[in-house]
C-alpha positions in Angstrom: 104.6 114.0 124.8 102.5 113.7 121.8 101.4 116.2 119.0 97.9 116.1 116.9 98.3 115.8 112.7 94.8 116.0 112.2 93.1 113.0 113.3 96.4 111.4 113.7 98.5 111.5 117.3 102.3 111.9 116.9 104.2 110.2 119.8 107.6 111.0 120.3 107.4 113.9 117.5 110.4 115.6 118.5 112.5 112.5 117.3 115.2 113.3 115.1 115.0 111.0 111.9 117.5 113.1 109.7 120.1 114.1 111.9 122.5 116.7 109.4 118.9 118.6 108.4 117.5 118.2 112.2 114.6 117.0 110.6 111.6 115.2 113.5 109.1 112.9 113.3 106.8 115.8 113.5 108.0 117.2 110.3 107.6 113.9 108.7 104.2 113.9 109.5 103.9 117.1 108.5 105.1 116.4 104.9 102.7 113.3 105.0 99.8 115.5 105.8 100.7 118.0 103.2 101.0 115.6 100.2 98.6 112.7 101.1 96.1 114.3 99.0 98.2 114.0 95.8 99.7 110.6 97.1 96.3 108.9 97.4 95.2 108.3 93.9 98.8 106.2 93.5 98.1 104.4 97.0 94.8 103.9 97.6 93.8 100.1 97.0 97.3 99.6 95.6 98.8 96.8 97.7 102.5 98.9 99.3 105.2 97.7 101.1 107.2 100.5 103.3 110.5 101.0 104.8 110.0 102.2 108.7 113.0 103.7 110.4 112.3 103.4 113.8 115.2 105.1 115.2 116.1 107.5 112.3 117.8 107.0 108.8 121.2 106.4 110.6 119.4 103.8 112.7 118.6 100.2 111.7 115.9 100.0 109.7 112.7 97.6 107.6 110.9 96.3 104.5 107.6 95.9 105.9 104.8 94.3 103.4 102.9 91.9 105.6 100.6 93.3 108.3 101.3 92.1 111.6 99.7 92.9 115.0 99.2 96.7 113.6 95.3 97.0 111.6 94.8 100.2 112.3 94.5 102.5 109.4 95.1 100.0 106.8 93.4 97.3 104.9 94.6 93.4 104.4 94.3 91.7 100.9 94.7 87.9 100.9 95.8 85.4 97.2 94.2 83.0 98.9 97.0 80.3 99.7 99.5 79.6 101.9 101.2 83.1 101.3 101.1 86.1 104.0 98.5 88.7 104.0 99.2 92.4 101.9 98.5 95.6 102.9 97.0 98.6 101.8 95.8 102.1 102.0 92.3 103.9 101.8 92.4 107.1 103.2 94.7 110.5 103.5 95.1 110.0 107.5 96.2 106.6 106.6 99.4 108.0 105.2 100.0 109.9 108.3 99.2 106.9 110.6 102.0 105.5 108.4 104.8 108.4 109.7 103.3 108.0 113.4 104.6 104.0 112.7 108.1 105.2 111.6 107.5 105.1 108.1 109.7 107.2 105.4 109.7 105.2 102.4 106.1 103.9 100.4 106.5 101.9 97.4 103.6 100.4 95.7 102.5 97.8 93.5 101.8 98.4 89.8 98.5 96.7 90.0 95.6 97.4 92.0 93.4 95.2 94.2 90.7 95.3 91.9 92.3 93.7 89.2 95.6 92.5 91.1 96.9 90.4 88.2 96.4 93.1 86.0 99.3 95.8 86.6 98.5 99.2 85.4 101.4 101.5 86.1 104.9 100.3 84.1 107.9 101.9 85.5 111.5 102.4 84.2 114.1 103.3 86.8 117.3 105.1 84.9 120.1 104.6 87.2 123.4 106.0 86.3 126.4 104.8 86.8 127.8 107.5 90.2 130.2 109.1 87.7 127.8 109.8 84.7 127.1 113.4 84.3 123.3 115.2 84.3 123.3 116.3 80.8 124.3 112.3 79.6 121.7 111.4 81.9 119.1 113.6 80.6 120.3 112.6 76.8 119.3 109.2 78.1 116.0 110.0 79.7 115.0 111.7 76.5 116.1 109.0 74.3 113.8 106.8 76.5 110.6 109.0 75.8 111.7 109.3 72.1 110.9 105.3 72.2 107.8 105.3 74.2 106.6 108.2 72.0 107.1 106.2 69.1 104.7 103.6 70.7 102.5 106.3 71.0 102.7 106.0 74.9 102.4 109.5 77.3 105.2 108.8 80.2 105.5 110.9 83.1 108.7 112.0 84.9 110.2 112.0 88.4 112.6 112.8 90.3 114.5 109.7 92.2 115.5 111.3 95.2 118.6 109.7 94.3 120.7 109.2 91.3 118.5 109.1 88.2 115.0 109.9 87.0 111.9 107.7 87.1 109.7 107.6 84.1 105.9 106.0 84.5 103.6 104.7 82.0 100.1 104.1 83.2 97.7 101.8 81.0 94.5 100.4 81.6 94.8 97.0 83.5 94.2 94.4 80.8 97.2 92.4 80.4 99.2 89.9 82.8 102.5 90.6 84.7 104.3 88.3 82.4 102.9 90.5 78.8 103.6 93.9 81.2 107.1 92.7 82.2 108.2 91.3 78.8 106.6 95.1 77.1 109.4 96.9 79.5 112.1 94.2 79.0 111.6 94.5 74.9 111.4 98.8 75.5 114.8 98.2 77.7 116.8 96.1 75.2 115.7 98.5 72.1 117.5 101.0 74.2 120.4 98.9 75.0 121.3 97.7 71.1 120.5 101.3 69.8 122.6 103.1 72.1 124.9 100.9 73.5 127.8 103.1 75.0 124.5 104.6 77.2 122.3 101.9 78.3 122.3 98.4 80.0 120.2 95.7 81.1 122.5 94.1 83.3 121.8 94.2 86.3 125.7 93.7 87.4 126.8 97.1 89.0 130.2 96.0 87.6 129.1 95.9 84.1 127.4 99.5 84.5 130.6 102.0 84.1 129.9 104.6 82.1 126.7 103.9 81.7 123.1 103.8 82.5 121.1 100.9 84.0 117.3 100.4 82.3 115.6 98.8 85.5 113.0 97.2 83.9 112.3 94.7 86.6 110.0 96.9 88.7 107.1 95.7 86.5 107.0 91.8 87.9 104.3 91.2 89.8 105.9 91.5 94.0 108.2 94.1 92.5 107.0 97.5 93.4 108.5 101.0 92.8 108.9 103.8 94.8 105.5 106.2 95.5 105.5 109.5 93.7 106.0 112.3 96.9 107.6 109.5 98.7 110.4 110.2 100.9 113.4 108.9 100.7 115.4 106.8 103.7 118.8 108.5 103.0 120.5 111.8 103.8 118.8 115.0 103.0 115.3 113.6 103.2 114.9 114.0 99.5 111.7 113.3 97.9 110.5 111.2 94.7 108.7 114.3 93.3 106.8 114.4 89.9 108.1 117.0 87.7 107.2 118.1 83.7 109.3 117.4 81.0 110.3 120.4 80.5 111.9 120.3 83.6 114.3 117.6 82.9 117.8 119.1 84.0 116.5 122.0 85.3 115.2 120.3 88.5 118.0 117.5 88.9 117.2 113.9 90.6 118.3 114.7 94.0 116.9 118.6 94.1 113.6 118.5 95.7 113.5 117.7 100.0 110.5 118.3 102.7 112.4 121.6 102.7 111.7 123.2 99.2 109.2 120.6 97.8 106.5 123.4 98.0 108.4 124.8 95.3 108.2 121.8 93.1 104.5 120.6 94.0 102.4 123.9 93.1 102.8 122.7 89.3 100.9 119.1 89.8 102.5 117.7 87.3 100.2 114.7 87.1 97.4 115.5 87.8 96.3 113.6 84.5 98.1 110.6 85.1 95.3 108.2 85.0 93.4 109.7 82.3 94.4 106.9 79.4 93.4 104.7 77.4 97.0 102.6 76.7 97.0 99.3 76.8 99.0 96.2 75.6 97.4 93.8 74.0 98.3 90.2 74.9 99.2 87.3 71.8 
């Protein structure tokens, strides 16, 4: 049995990938279909690595970020050497040829093809320690923008489908990875000696009680961060959804899932997200 998603044939759609929601292949699609249109300006020519469970969130499941024997409905982008080809995305019914292959998870580069050594979208993952209340979490998400607003820097906010909040920066692709990364390390550590009893830099889950992780190392160039609209592998198919400020604690990290994300999307929260002129300069 197979089911049509536009241009896109479902097999096996009546798979269940999230067994406590009941939730099928179909529906992934679905979801796919839905937001591709909003996902494609962070995808397309973006090189994106994806986590496919085959045999549902429960089953075993893969980082895929080289193509193999599957070219359909994606593009290949070589460096030139020794190292395996990338792939990437050009189209909305490529994001739904990705659900018909078992994807769940997207995560992308923060550099285009175009200028591949040139990254363009800086990410800082907050991740709490499990015990760390909202409010102390949104205290330090806020304390986060306070720094980038200093810089005079417009950040956007998501939702993690997990624990924490992401918050984005996009510039215009004129610096290396090693300027980009060293920009979010220096933004992290401010962070870290100003508040102290809030943030860390280690990396050390040990070290992180009580407090609040600053993953800054999302902006290397390999590292990638999850796709705004992804969804996420794990229970309760919760979804990486871009939200407003204002929303901050009102619309917690793990809130929005492909069952109530049409209450969340309506507000296209970024729909201005490339519209910048930042940039860091390099020495």
């Amino acid at each position: 049995m197979s089911v049509r998603v536009g241009e896109i044939e479902i097999t096996n759609p009546e798979k269940v990938l999230y067994p406590e929601q009941n939730i099928t292949k179909l529906d992934v699609a679905r979801y796919y279909e839905d937001v591709a249109k909003y996902m494609m300006p962070f995808l397309d020519k973006r090189l994106l690595s994806v986590i496919r469970c085959h045999h549902g969130i429960q089953g075993k499941s893969f980082f895929k970020k080289h193509p193999t024997t599957e070219r359909s409905h994606l593009k290949t982008f070589s460096f030139g050497t020794d190292e395996e080809d990338y792939f990437y995305l050009t189209k909305e019914l490529d994001v739904v040829y990705q659900a018909q292959m078992g994807t769940i998870e997207f995560h992308i580069w923060a550099s285009k093809i175009i200028a591949v050594e040139q990254p363009d979208i800086m990410t800082f993952d907050l991740d709490p320690d499990k015990d760390l209340d909202i409010k102390k979490l949104c205290d330090a998400v806020m304390k986060l923008k306070d720094v980038l607003d200093s810089l005079n820097l417009k950040s956007f906010l998501k939702t993690s489908g997990g624990k924490g909040y992401h918050i984005l920066v996009p510039f215009k692709a004129n610096c290396n990875f090693d300027t980009f990364e060293n920009f979010a390390l220096n933004v992290a550590k401010v962070l870290e000696k100003t508040h102290p009893q809030t943030f860390i830099t280690n990396i050390r889950k040990k070290e992180r009680k009580g407090k609040i992780f600053v993953d800054y190392l999302r902006n290397g160039k390999g590292a990638t961060c999850v796709c705004p609209y992804s969804l996420r592998a794990r229970e309760g198919a919760k979804i990486s959804m871009p939200i407003r400020w204002e929303d901050l604690g009102v619309i917690k990290p793990g809130d929005v899932d492909i069952l109530n994300y049409k209450n969340y999307i309506k507000n296209d929260a970024w729909k201005n997200f490339f519209k910048n002129n930042q940039k860091i300069y390099e020495k």
